[in-house]
Backbone as CSV, one residue per row, in Angstrom:
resi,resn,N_x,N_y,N_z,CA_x,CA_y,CA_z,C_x,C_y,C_z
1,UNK,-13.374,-28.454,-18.487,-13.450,-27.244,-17.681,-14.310,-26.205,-18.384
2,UNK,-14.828,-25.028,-17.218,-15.942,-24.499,-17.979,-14.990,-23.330,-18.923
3,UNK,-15.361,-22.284,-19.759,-14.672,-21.178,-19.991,-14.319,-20.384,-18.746
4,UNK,-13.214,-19.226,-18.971,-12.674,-18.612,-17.967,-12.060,-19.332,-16.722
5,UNK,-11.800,-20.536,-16.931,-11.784,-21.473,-15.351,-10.057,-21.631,-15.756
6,UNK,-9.593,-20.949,-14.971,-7.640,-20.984,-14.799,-7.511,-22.160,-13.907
7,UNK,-6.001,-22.395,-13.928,-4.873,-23.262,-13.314,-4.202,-22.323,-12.622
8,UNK,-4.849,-22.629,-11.075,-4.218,-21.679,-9.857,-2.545,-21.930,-9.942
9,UNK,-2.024,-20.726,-9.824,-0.797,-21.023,-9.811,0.070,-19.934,-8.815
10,UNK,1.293,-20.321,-8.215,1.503,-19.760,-6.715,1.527,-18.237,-6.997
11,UNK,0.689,-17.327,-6.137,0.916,-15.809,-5.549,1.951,-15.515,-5.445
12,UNK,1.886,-16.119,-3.809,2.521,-15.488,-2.681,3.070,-16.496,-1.890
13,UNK,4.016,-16.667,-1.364,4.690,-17.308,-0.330,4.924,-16.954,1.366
14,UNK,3.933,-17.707,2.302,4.839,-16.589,3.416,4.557,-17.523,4.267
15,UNK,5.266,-17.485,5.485,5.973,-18.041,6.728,5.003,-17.972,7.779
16,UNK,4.175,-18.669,8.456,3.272,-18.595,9.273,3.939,-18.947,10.945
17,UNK,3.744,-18.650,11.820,4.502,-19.258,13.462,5.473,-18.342,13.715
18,UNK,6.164,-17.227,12.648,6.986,-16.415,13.092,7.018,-15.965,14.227
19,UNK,5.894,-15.762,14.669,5.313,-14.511,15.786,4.458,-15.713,16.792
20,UNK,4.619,-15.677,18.504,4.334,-16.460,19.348,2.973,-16.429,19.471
21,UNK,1.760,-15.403,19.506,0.689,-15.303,19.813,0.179,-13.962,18.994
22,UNK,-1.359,-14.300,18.753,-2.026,-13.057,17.908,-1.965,-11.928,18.404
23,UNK,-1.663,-12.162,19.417,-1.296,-10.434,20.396,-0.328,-9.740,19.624
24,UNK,0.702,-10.392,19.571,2.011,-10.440,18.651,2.038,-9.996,17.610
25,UNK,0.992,-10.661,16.744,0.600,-9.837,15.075,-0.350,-8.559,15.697
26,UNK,-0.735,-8.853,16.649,-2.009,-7.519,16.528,-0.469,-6.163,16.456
27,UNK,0.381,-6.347,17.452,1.081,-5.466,17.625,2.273,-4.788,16.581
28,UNK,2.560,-6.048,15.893,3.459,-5.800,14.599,2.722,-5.020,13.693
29,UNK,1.676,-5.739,13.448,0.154,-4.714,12.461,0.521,-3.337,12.869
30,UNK,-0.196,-2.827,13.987,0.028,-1.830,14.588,1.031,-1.043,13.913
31,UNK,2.284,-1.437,14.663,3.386,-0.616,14.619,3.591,-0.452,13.282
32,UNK,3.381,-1.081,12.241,3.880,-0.796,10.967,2.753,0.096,10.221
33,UNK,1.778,0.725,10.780,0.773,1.350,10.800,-0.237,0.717,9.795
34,UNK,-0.732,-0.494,9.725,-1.794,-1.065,9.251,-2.806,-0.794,10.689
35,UNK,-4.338,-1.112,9.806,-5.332,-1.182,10.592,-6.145,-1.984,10.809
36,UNK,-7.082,-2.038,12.201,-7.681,-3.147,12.416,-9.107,-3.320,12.538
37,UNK,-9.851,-3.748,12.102,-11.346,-3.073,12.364,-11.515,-3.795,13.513
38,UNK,-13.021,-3.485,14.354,-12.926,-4.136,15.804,-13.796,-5.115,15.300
39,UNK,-14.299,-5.921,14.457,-14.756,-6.990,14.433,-13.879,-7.832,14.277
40,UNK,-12.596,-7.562,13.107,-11.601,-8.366,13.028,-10.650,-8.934,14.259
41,UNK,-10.447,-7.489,14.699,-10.137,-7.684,16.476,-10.750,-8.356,17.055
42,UNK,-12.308,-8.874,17.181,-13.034,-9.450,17.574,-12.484,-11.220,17.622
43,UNK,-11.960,-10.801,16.119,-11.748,-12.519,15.546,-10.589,-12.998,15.894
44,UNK,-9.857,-12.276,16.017,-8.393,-12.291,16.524,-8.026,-13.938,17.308
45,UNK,-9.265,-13.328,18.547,-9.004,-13.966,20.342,-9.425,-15.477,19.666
46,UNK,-10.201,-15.820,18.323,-10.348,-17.106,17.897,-9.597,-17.585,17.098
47,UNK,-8.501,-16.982,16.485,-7.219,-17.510,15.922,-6.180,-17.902,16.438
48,UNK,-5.808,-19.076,15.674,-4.512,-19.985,16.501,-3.542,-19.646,15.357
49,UNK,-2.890,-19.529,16.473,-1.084,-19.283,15.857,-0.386,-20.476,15.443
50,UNK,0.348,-20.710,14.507,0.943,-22.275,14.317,2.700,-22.180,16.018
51,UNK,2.668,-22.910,16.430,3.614,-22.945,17.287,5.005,-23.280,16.623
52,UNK,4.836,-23.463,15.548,6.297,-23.779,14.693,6.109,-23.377,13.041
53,UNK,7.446,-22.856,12.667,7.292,-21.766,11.753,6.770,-22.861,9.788
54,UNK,6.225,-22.485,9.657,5.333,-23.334,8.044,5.080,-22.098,7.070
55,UNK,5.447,-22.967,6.289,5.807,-21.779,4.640,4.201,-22.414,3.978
56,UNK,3.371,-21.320,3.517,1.803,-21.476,3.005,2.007,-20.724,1.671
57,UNK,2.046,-21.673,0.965,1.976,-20.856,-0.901,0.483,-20.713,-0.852
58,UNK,0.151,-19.469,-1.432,-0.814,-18.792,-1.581,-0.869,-19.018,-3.286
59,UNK,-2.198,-18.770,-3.440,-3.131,-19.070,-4.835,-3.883,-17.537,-4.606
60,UNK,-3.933,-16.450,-6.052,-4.859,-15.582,-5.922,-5.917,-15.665,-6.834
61,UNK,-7.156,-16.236,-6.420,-8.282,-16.465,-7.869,-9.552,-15.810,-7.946
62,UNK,-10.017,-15.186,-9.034,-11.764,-14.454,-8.514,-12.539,-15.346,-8.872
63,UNK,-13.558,-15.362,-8.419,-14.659,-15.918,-8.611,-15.137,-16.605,-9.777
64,UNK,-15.075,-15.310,-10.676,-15.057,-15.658,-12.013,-14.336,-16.510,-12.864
65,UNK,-12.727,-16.921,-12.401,-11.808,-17.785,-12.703,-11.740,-18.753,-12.400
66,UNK,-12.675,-19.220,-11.101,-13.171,-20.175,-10.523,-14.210,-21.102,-11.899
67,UNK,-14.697,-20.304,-12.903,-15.472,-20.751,-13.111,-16.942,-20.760,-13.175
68,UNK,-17.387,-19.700,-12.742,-18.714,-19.246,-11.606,-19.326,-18.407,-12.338
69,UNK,-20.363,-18.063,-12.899,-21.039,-17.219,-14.041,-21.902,-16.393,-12.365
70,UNK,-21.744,-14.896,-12.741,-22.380,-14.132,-12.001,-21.649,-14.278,-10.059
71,UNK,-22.716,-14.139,-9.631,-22.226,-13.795,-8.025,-22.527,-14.908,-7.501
72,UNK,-21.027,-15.459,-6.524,-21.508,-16.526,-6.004,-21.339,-16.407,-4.270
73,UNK,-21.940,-17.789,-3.662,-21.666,-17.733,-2.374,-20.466,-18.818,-2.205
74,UNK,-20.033,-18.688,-0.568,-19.477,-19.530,-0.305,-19.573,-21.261,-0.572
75,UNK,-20.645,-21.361,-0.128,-20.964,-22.679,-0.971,-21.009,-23.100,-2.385
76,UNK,-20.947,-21.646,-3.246,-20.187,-22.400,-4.363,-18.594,-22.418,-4.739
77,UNK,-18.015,-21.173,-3.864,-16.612,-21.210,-4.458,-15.612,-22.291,-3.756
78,UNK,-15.857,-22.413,-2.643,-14.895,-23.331,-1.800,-14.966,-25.133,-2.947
79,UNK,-15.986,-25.042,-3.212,-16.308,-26.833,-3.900,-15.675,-26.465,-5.403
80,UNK,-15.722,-25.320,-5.949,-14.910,-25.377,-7.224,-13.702,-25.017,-6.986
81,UNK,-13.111,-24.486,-5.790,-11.617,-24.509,-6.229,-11.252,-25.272,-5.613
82,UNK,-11.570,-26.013,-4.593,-11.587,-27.651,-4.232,-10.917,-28.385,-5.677
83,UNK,-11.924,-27.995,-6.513,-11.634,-29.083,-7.992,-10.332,-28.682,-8.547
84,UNK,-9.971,-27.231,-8.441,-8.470,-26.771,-8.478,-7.257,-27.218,-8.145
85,UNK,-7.293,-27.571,-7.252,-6.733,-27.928,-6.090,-5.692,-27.077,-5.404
86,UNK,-7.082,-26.198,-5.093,-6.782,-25.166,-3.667,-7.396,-25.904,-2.917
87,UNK,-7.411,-25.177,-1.468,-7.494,-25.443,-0.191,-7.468,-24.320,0.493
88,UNK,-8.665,-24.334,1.617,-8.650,-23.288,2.704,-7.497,-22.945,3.236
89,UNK,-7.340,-21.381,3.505,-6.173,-21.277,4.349,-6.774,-21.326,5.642
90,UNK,-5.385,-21.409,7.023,-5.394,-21.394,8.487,-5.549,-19.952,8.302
91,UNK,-6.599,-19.457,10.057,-6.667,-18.149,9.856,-5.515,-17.175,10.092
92,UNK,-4.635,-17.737,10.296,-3.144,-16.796,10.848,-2.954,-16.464,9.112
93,UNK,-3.183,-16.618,8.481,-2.977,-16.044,7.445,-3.122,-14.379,7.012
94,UNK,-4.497,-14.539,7.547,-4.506,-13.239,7.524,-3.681,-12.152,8.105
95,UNK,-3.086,-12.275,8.991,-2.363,-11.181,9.648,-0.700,-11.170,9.117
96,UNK,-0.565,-12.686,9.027,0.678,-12.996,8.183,0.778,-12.125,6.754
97,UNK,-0.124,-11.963,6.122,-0.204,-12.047,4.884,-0.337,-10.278,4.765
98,UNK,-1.541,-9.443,5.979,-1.260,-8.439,5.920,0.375,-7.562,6.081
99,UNK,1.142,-8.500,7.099,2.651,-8.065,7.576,3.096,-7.794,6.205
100,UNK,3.167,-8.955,5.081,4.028,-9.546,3.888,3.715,-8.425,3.490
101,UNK,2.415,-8.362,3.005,2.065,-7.491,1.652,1.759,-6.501,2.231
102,UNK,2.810,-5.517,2.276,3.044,-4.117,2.534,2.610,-3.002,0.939
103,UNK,3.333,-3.535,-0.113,2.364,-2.727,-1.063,1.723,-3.558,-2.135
104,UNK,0.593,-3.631,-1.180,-0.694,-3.880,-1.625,-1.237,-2.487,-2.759
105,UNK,-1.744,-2.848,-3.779,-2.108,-1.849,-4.856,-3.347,-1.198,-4.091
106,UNK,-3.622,0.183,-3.949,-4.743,0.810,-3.311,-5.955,0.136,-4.146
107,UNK,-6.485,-0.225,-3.127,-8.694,-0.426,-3.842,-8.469,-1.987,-3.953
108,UNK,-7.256,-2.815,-3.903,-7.515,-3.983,-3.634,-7.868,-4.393,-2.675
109,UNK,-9.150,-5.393,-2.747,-9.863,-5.869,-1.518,-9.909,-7.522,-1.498
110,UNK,-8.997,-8.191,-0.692,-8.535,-9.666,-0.976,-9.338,-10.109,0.310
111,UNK,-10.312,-11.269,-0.495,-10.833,-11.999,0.928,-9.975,-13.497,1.064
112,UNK,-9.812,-13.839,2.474,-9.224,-15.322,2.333,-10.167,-16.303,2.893
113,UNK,-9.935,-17.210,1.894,-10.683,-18.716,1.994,-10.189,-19.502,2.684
114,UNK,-11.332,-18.873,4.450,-10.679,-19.739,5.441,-11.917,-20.435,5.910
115,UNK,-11.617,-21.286,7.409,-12.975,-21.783,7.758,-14.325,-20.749,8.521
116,UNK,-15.177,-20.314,8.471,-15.387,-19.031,9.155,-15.112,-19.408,10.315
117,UNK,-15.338,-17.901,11.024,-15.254,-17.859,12.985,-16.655,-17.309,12.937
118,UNK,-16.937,-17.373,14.269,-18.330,-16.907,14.978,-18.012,-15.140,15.394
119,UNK,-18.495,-14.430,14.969,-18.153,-13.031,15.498,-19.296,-12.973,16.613
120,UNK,-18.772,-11.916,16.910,-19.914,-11.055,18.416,-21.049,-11.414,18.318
121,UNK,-21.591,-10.936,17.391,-23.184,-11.368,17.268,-23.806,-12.621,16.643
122,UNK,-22.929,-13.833,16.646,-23.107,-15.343,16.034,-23.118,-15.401,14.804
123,UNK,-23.067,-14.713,13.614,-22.931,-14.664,12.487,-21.031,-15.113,12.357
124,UNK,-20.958,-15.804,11.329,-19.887,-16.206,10.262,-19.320,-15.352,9.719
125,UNK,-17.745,-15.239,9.909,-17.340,-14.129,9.300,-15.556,-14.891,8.640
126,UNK,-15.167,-13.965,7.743,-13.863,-14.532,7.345,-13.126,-13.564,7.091
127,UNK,-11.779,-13.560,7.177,-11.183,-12.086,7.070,-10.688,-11.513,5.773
128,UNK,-10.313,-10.197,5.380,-9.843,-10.166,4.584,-8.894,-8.830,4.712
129,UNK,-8.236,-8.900,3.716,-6.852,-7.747,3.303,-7.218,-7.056,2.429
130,UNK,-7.246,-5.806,2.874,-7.154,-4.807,1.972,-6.667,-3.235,1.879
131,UNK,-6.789,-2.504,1.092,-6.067,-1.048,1.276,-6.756,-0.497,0.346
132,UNK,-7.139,0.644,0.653,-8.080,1.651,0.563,-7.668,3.233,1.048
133,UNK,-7.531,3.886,0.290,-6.920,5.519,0.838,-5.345,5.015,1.278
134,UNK,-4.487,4.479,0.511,-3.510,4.074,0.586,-3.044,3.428,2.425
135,UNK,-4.258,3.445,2.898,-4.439,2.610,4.008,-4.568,1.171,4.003
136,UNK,-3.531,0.624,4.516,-3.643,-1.032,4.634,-4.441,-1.796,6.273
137,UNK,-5.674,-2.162,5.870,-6.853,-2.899,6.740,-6.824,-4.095,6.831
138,UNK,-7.102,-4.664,7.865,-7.208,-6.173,8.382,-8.424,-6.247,8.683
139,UNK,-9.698,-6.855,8.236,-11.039,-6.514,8.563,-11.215,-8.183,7.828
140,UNK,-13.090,-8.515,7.770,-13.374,-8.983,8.157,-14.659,-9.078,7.171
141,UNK,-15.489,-10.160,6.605,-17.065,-9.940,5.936,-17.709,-10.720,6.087
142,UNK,-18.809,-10.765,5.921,-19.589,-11.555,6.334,-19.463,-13.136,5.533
143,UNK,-19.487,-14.460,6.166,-19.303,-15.546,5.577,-20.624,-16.437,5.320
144,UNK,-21.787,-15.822,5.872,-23.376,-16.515,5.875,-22.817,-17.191,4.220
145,UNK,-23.926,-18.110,4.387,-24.011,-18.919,3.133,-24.814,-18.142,2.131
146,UNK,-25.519,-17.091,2.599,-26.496,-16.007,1.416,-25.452,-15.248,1.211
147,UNK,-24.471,-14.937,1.866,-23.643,-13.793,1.511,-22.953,-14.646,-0.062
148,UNK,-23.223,-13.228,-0.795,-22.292,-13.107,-2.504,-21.494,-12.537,-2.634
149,UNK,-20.522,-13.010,-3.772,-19.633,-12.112,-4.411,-19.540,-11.835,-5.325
150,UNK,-19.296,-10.514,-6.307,-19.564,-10.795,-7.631,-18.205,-11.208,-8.769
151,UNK,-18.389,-11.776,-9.882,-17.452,-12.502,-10.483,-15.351,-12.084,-10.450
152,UNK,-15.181,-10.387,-9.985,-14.343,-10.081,-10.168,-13.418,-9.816,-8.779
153,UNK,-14.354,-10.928,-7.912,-14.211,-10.925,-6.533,-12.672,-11.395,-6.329
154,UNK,-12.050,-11.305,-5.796,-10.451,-12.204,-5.267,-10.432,-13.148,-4.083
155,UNK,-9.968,-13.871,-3.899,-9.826,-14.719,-2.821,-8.765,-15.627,-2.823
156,UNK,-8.044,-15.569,-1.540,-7.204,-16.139,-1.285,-6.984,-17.565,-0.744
157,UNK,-6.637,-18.723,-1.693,-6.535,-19.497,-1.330,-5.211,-20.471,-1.076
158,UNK,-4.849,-21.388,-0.101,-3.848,-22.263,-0.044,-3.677,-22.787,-0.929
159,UNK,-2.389,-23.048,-2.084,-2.144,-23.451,-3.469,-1.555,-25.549,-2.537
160,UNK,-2.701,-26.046,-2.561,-2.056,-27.716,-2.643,-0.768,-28.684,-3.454
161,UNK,-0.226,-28.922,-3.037,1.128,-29.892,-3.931,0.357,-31.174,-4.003
């Protein structure tokens, strides 16, 4: 293994199917006063809900722990923590994961390693969690294969058994 390259080990734990349809999370979000950007909203109407309730151990790793000298793209982080043995999360994660993690540390910005969706304008996008001005966001970045991150990046991945 290269230097800096960790042994993902479980986050977070949380319950996916709780809730019948993304309408459902859009509205729980809501009410608990998280926010939504409208691209993420965008992404919403392309997320599937699991129809029966599944427990997803979460892995939290940056870039850099991955292994990855400097800024990488998607095409390099998904194939090294592949070698981890992480795994993409389902996109219900995201909204799941915003419900869970209520205190989220302000200025953390967690992207999750899912498959992208197609947003509005055909570009690749993947969502992410974060809080900012002690505001908790459900939003969204760009997933192009040029798009980078730099080494102290976070990302959320499915921890494999």
């Amino acid at each position: 293994m290269s230097v800096g390259v960790i042994h993902p080990t479980l986050w977070k734990s949380i319950v996916l199917g709780k809730l019948s349809s993304i309408e459902a999370y859009r509205e729980a979000l809501l009410t608990r006063q998280n926010r939504i950007t409208w691209e993420a909203g965008d992404l919403f109407k392309k997320t599937q809900v699991s129809e029966k309730e599944i427990e997803v151990k979460l892995a939290k790793v940056t870039v850099g722990s991955l292994g990855l000298k400097g800024r990488a793209t998607l095409k390099e982080i998904i194939p090294s923590a592949e070698r981890l043995g992480l795994g993409l999360c389902p996109a219900e994660v995201d909204p799941g994961l915003r419900l869970a993690y209520e205190n989220q540390p302000d200025g953390e910005n967690l992207m999750i390693a899912m498959g992208a969706l197609t947003g509005y304008d055909g570009m690749y996008f993947i969502f992410r969690v974060r809080k900012v001005d002690n505001v908790r966001w459900l939003g969204c970045d760009c997933a192009e294969y040029c798009t980078d991150w730099p080494p102290d990046q976070s990302f959320i991945f499915q921890l494999c058994e």
